[in-house]
Structures are given as C-alpha cells and as structure tokens.
C-alpha positions in Angstrom: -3.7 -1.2 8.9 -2.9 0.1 12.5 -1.9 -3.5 13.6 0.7 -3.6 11.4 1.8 0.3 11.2 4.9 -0.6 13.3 6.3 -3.7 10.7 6.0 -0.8 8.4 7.9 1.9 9.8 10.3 -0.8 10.7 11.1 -1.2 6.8 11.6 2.7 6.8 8.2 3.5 6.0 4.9 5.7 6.7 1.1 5.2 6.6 -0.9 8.3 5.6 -4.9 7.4 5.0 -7.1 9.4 3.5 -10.8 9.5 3.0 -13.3 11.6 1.4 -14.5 12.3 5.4 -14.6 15.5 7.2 -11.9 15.9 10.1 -14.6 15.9 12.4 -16.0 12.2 10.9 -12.2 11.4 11.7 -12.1 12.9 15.0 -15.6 10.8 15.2 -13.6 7.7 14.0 -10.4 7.6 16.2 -12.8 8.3 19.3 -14.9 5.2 19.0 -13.5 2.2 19.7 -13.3 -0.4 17.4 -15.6 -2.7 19.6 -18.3 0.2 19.2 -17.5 0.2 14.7 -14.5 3.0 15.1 -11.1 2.9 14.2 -9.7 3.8 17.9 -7.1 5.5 18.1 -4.7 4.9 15.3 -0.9 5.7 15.1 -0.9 7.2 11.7 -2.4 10.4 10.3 -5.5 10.9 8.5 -6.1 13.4 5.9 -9.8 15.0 4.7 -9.8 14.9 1.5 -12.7 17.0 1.1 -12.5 18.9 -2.3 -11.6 14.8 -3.3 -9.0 16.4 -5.6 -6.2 13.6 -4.1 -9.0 10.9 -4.9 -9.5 12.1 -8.1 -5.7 12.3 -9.0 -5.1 8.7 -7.5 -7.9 7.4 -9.7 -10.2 6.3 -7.1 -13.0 8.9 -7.3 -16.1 7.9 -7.9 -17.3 10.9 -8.9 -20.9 10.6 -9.4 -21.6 9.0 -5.8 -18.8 11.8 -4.3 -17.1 8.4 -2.5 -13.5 7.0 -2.8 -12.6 3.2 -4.3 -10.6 1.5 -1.6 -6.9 2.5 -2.7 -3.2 1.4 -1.8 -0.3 3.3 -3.2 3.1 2.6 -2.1 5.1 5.6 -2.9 8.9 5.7 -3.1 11.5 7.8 -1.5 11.3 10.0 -4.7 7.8 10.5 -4.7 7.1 7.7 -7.6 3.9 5.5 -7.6 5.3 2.0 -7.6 2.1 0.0 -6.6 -1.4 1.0 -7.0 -4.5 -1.7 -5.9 -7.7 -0.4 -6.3 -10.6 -1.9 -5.1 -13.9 -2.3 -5.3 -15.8 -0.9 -2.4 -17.0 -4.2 -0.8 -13.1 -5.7 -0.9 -10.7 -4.9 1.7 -7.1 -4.9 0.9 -4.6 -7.2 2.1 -1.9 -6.1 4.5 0.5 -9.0 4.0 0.9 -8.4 0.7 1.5 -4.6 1.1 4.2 -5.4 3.1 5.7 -8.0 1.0 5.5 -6.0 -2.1 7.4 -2.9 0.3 9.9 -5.4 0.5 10.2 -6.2 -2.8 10.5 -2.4 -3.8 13.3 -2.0 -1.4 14.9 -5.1 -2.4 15.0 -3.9 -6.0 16.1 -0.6 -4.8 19.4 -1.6 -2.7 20.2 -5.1 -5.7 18.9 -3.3 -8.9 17.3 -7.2 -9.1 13.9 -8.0 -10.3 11.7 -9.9 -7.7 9.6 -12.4 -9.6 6.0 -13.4 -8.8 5.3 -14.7 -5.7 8.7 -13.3 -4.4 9.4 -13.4 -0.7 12.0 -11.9 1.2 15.3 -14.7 1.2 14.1 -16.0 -2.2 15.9 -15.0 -5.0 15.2 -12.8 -7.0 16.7 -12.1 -11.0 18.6 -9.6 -12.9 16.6 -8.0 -15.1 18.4 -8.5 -18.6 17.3 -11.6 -20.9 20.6 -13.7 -19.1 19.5 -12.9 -15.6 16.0 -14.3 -16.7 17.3 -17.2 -18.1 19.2 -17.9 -15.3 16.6 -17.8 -12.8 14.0 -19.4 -15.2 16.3 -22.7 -15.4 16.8 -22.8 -11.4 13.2 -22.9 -10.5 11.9 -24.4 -13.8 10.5 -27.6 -11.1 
C-alpha cells in the first residue's frame, strides 16, 4: 500500500491501516525493513485496534481466533462506506483496483454519472436513469 500512498493523496485521498496489533508490534513493524519481513517505514498512520471494536464494526472480526479479515473500505468525504472488499486471510488486496474504483467514486461524485463495470478513467461512463442506460448499452453493445 505505501508504494502507491502518494497516487492516492494525489486523488485527494488518505490511507489509515489498522490492525488488531499493539502499537508496540507497529513500532516493531515500521522498524524492520521490509528485506528483514517489516513494513519499513511507511507514510501513512497505523491505528491498534486493540479492544477490535473498529474490526468488529467493519465486519472483519473474526472473533473467535481474536484476528482481522483483510479489509478495504473506501470512505467518502462524508464519512459514507462506498466500497468494502473483504478477504480471506490468505488473499491480499489489489491496489490497482482500489485506485481505480477511488476514481470512479470521484467521477460519480463531480458527473452524478454511473461508471459501469470495468470503468476506467477517460471511458464513459452513463447516466443513471433507464435512457442514460440505454444509451450507453447501444454504444458499447460490440
């Protein structure tokens, strides 16, 4: 996630991770190098969540094993869940599509259009009433 924290502040947004870890594990963390199975030293804040009450309101508790699911939430500007990905602890998450999805939200946000599947910043994108569908539908039906 570090290697691409600066694309995301450049779209006007902030990385906060948070584990189930002590500060100290963190501390541990950012101190070893990722050569030597560390994170280094990141750019963006991590949070304990000890008590785990933030994993257990994002879903991601496991609470019987007292870990966290691998979670992504992209939060808008008023504090609204707009993506959630979950996963399994073996999978990682990819970045890519973080970022793309971040640009769809913001696209959406400054258009009021819908982006459709697949959607990449420069495509188009549809207005989100049966018309606007229809539109779109018959322009990339090939």
């Amino acid at each position: 996630m570090d290697k691409a924290a600066e694309k995301f502040r450049e779209k006007n947004c902030e990385i906060l991770g948070i584990s189930v870890d002590s500060p100290y594990t963190h501390f541990a963390w950012r101190e070893t190098p990722v050569e030597e199975g560390g994170v280094g030293r990141i750019s963006y804040p991590l949070v304990s969540d000890l008590t785990k009450k933030i994993s257990l309101s994002y879903g991601v508790l496991l609470e019987d094993a007292g870990i966290s699911l691998r979670g992504l939430f992209l939060i808008d500007k008023d504090g609204i869940v707009r993506h959630q990905l979950v996963n399994d602890l073996p999978l990682g998450r990819n970045i890519d599509e973080a970022l793309r999805i971040l640009e769809a939200l913001q696209y959406h946000e400054t258009h009021g259009e819908v982006c459709p599947a697949n959607w990449k910043p420069g495509e188009d994108a549809m207005k989100p009433t049966f018309e606007g569908v229809k539109e779109y539908l018959s322009k990339h039906a090939k």
